[in-house]
Phi, psi and omega in degrees: 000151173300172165277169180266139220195310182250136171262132188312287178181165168302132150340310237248005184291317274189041194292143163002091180089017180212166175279196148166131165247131152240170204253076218241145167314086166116026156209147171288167201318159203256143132263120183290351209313130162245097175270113167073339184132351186286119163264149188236138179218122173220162175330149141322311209282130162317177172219018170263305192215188185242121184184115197299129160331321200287350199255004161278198176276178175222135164230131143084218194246004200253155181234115186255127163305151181267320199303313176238334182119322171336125146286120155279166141245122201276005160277311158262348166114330190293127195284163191228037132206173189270193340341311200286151183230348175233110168305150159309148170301114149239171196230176180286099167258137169235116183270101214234134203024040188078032190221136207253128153234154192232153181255126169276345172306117173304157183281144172284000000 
């Protein structure tokens, strides 16, 4: 896998059971989860309709679209109810001095 190379947020921006979308230049918005203690990172974006991630819930390992209702899981990217039918981009996280860094080259 590449290095990791860009940073994300602080560890501690990203508490339990909760989100944070960032942003980067020439690439699109991020979704941050942390589940369980674990960060997890996929696209922002539905892949149903483009409506950010970040203004849903996070349960469990699942990211619910506000828009049509579509459930991700933000561990494999794959929606788990419809609309959306196509997973999410994830990406490589690494936890390095309390600081979340990311590879944007989607995970294969």
């Amino acid at each position: 896998m590449k290095k990791l190379t860009t940073f994300a947020a602080k560890l501690d921006d990203v508490a339990p059971g909760k989100t944070k979308k960032v942003c980067f230049p020439n690439h699109g918005p991020i979704l941050l989860a942390n589940v369980g203690g674990t960060i997890y990172a996929v696209d922002d974006t539905c892949t149903h309709e483009d409506s950010s991630l970040a203004l849903g819930c996070l349960r469990d390992d699942k990211v619910k679209c506000t828009l049509h209702g579509s459930w991700f899981s933000v561990v494999t990217g794959e929606p788990t109810d419809e609309p959306a039918d196509e997973p999410l981009q994830r990406y490589q996280v690494e936890i390095n001095n309390d600081e979340i860094w990311l590879n944007l080259t989607p995970i294969e």
